[in-house]
N, C-alpha and C positions, 0 to 999 in steps of 0.2 A: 368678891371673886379674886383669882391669882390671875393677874397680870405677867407675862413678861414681853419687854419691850426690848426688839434688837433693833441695835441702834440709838441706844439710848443715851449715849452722853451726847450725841448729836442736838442742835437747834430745834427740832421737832420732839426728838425723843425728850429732851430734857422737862418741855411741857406737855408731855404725856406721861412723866413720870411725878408730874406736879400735882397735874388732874384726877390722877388717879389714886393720889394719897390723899389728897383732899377729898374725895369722895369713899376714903375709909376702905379702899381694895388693898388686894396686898399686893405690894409689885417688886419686882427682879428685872433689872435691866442688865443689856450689855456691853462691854465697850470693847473696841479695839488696841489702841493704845493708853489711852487715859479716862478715867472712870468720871462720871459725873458728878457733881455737887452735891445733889439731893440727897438727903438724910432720909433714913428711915427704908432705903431701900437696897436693895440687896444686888450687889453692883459684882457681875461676874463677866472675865477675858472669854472672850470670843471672835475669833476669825469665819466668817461664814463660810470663806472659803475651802472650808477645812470637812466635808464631811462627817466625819466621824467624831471631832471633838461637837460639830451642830446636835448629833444623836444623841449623844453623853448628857450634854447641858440638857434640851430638851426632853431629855428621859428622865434625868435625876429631878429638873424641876417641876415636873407635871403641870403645866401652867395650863387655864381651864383657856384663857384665851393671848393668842401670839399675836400683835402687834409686831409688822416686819418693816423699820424704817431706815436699814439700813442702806447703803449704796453707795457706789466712790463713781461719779462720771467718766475717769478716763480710764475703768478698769472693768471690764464683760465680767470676770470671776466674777466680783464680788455683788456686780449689778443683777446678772441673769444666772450664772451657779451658783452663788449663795443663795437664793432666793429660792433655786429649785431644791436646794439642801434644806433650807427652813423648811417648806412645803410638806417635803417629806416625813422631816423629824416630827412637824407638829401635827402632820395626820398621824401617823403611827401612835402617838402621845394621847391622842384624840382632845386635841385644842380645838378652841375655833382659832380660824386664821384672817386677818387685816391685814393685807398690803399695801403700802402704799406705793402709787406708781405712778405717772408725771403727763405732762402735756408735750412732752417729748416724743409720744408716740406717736405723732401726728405731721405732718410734713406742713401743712398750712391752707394749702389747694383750696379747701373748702369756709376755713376760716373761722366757721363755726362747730363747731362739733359738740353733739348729745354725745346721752352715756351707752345709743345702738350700736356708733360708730365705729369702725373696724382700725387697727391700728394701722396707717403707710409712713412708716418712721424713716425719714433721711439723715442723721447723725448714726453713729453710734453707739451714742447715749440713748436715743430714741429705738436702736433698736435691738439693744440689750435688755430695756425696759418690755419692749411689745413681748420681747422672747420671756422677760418672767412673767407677763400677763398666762402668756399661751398654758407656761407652767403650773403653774396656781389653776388656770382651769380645768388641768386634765387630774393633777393630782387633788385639788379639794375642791371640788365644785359648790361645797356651801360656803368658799369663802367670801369674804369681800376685797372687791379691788378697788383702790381707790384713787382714781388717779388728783393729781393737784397742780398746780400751777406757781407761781412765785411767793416763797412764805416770807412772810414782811414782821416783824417782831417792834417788842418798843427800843431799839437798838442792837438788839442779837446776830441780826441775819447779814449773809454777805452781802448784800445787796445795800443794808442801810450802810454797812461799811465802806463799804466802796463809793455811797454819795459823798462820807464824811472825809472819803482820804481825797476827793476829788475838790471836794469844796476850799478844803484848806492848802491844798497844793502840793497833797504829799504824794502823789500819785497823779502820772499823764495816764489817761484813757478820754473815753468818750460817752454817753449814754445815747443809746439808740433812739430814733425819733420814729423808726417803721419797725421795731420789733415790740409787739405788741402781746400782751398776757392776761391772765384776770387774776393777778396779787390776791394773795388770801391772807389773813391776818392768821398768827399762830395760836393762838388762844380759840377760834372759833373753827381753825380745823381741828386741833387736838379733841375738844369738847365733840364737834363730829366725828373722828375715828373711833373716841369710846363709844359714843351715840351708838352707830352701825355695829359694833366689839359688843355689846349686850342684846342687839336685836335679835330677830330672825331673820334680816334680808341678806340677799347674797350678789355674785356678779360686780357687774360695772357700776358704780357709783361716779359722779364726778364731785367732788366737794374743792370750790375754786372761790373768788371774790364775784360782786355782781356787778363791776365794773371791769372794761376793757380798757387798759391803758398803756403807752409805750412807756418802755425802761426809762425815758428821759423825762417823760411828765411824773413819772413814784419817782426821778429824783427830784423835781422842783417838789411834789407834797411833801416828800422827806426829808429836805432844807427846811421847809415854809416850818415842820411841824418842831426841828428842832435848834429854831434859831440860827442857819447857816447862808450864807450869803447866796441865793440860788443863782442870782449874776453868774459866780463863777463855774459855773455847772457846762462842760463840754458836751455838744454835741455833735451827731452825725447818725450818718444812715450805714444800718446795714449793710443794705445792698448793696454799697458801695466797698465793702470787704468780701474776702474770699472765705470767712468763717463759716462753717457748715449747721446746716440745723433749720429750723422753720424762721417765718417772719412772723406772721398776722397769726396767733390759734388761740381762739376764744373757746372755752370751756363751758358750756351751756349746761345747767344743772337745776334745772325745774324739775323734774322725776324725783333728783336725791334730795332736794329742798323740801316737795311734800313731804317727804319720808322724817324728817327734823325737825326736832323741837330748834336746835339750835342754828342760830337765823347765820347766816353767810355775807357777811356785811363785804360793801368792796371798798376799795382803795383810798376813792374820795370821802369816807364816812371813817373810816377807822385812822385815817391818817388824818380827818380833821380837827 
C-alpha cells in the first residue's frame, strides 16, 4: 500500500515511516523544516497550514492511506486547521485517513476515560485537538481517531530528554508526582496506527500504555532503565502551579486492544 505520513520527520512519524518500510509499503512522508532520516522514503515540505499546497501534495501523491501526525502544541493552525486541511485533501484523494489525537482532550474530572467518551478539553492544546477530532468526523467518518497519551522511545522522546537533562544538572525543572498518564511506547503504537491504517474500523480508538503513571515515577523507570542517578530526579506537584491542562487522565482501551493483534505494553514492562 502507499502510505503518506504527515508529520513524518517527527518522533512518531519517524517510526511509522520505519514500520512501514519494513513491512515492504511504499511510503512518502512530510516535513516542515527538516526532512527525516529514513531512506528509501520519499520525503516532501509541507505546511499544513497551507490549504492549497495540503491539496496539491495530496493530489499529486495519491496515497491509498494518510496517516495525520502532525501538530505543534502552542499553535490552533497547525493542531485543528491543518488537520481539517488534511481531512479534506485526503477525502477528496479518497485515502483512508488515521489521526492521531491526544489525551489532551480531556480535562480529568473523570479520570478514566473509554473510547464513548466525549471530549471536555481545558488547555488549548486540548482544545484545538477535540476541534480536529469534531473535523475528521464530519468530513471522513470512515476514519480513524486515535487518540494516545505520552510516547516514550528508547531515548528519542522529549520526555526521556528532559529526565536525562534533569538527572545530570543541565536543566532546573521538576517532574510531577499528581500528573498522571498512560505512556505508550513508540514502536507499539506506531505498529497500532498501521494495524487500524489497513483494517476496516473506524471512529474513536484509544491506543495508550496499560499502565497509569505520574511524570515523576516514567522519570525514576527512565533513570533506572538508562543508568542515571534517579536521586537526582526533581520533584513536585502540579497543582501546586498555575500551568493549565488536566492532572489524573487515564486512557482506558479495552474496545481498541480486542480489536489488535498488537499488544499495548505499559510503562513498567517496556521500560523494564
Amino acid at each position: 500500500m502507499r502510505f503518506l505520513i504527515v508529520g513524518g520527520s517527527g518522533f512518531l512519524g519517524g517510526e511509522l515511516a520505519r514500520q512501514c518500510l519494513a513491512a515492504k509499503h511504499e511510503v512518502a512522508a512530510t516535513y516542515l523544516t527538516r526532512s527525516g532520516g529514513a531512506a528509501d522514503v520519499e520525503w516532501l515540505p509541507l505546511d499544513v497550514r497551507r490549504r492549497e499546497d495540503v491539496d496539491a501534495l495530496i493530489g499529486a501523491v495519491r496515497p491509498e492511506v494518510v496517516i495525520n501526525a502532525a501538530y505543534r502544541q502552542a499553535d490552533w493552525a497547525t493542531t485543528a486547521i491543518g488537520t481539517v486541511n488534511v481531512a479534506l485533501a485526503a477525502s477528496a484523494a479518497g485515502g483512508r485517513l488515521v489521526h492521531v489525537s491526544s489525551d489532551a482532550v480531556f480535562s480529568g474530572a473523570a479520570i478514566r476515560y473509554d473510547e464513548t467518551c466525549l471530549p471536555d478539553p481545558i488547555s488549548p492544546y486540548g482544545a484545538a485537538k477535540a476541534a480536529a477530532e469534531t473535523a475528521v468526523n464530519a468530513i471522513a467518518p470512515t476514519a480513524v481517531i486515535a487518540r494516545t497519551s505520552l510516547i516514550i522511545g528508547d531515548g528519542g522522546s522529549p520526555h526521556e530528554a528532559l529526565v536525562h537533562s534533569l538527572a545530570t544538572g543541565r536543566r532546573r525543572a521538576m517532574l510531577f508526582t499528581d500528573d498522571v498518564r498512560c505512556p505508550v511506547y513508540v514502536v507499539d503504537l506506531a505498529a497500532a496506527l498501521i494495524e487500524l491504517a489497513v483494517s476496516e474500523y473506524r471512529g474513536i480508538h484509544h491506543v495508550a500504555g496499560s499502565d497509569a503513571v505520574s511524570r515523576y515515577e516514567l522519570g525514576l523507570l527512565i533513570a533506572r532503565r538508562d543508568g542515571l542517578d534517579a536521586d537526582q530526579l526533581p520533584s513536585g506537584r502540579r497543582a501546586d502551579t498555575n500551568l493549565p491542562g488536566p492532572l489524573d487522565v487515564r486512557l482506558e482501551c479495552g474496545m481498541t486492544q480486542r480489536r489488535l493483534r498488537t499488544r499495548l505494553r505499559g510503562a513498567r514492562q517496556f521500560l523494564g
